[in-house]
N, C-alpha and C positions, 0 to 999 in steps of 0.2 A: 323439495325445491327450496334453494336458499333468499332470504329475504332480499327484496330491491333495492340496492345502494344511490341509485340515484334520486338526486331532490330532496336527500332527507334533510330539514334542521340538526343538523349536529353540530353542538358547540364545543368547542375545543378543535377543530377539525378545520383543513385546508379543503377548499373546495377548487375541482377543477371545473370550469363554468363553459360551456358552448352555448349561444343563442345566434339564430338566423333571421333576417330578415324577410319577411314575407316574399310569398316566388323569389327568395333570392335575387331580387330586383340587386342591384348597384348605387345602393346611398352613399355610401362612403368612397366615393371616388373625390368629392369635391372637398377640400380642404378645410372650408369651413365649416360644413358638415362632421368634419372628423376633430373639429377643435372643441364644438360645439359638445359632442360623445364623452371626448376626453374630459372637460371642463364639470359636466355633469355624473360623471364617474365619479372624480376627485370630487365635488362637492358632499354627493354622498355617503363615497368613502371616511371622511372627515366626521359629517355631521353623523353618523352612525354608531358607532365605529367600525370601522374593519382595517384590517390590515390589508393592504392590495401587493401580490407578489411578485406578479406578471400579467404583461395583457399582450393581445396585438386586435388590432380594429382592421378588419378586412373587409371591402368594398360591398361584401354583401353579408354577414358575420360576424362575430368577435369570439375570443378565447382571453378567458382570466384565469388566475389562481388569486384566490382571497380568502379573507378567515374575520369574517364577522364576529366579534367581540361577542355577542347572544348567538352564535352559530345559526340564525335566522336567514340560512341562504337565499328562499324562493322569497322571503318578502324584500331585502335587498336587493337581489336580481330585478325583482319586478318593480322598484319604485327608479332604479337606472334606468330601465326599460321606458317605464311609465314619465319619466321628466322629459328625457330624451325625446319622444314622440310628441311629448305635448310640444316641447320647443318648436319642434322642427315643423308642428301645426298640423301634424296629421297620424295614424297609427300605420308603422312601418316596419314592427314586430311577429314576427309568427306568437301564436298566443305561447306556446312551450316554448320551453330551453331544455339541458341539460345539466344539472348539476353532480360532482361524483367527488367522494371525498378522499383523500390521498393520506395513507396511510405512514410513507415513509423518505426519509430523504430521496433513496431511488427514485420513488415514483415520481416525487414532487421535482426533482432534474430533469428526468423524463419528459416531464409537462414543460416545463420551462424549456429548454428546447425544442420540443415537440410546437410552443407556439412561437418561439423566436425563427424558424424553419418554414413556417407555414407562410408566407409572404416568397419565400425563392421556390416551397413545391411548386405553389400556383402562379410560377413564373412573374413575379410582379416585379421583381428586380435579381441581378445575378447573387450577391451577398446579404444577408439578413442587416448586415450593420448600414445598408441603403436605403432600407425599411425606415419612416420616418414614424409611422402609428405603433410603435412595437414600445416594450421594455428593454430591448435587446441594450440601446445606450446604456441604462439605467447598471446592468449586469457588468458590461466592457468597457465602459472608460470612453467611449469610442465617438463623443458628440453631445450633443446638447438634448436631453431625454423629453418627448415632450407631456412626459407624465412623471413624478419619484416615484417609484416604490417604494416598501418596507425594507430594508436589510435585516431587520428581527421579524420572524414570520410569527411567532406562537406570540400567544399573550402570557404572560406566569404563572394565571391556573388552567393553561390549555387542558394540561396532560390528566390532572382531576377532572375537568371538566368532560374530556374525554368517553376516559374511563367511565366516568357514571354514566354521560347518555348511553355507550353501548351498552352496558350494562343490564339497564332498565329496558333497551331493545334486546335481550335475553342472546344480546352473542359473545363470545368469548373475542377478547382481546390478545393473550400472551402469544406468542411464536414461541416455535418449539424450545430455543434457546430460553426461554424463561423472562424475555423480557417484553416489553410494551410494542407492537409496530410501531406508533408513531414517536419521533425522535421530541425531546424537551427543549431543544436548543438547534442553532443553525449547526 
């Protein structure tokens, strides 16, 4: 059986992030609410560091891509989590998340799409660029973002840093081509 990719600390590594809110209740319908999210995301992200790549905040959910500077996912995760709720003066988190590390440009467009998308699957408006809790601005030019993101995803010793943690978790990194999954540059 192959080891569990998700929630690992891994530094050097993009993290694709899912966390729910308890019964899927509907917190983030109210605007201030979702300013509130955003506002304590970026603080974190800052005071941390990480780099944040993509997000979108859905009514009952969020989806990020980020790359924590110490690859410290689940304690990052959980101190956004954990501000968040305190703000808002009460606990509104399912105690899990999901965290999963993205190996490759592919993947990591994948995702980025995959959460710029997620706002028109679940019918919330006809186009993504309507979406106003998303990155999608941030990506297309297309409006006033209400988050930046990173336009440089890695930090400059991601690809070392990488390398070693998987390493020390005894799995092989190369593709067959002979080079790295994960890319060193956008």
């Amino acid at each position: 059986m192959g080891k569990k990719w998700s929630n690992l600390n891994l530094a050097g590594a993009l993290h694709f992030v899912t966390a729910n809110v308890s019964a899927r209740a509907r917190i983030f319908v109210d605007a201030s609410c979702c300013l509130l999210f955003l506002q304590e995301l970026d603080d974190q992200n800052n005071k941390w560091p990480s780099k944040l790549i993509a997000y979108v905040l859905m009514p009952d959910h969020f989806h990020l891509i980020c790359n924590p500077r110490d690859g410290r996912i689940r304690e990052f995760i959980g101190a956004v989590k954990s501000l968040v709720a305190h703000r808002l003066g009460c606990e509104i988190w399912q105690q899990s998340f999901k965290a999963m590390p993205l190996w490759s440009h592919w993947m990591v467009w994948q995702k980025i799409n995959y959460i710029h998308a997620n706002p028109v699957r679940a019918g919330l408006v006809k186009s993504a660029k309507d979406y106003e809790w998303s990155s999608f601005h941030s990506y297309y030019s297309t409006g006033v973002p209400s988050l930046t993101v990173a336009l440089e995803w890695w930090w400059p010793d991601d690809a070392e840093k990488l390398s070693r943690a998987v390493k020390d978790l005894g799995i092989s990194t190369v593709t067959s081509g002979g080079k790295p999954p994960f890319p060193t540059s956008r």
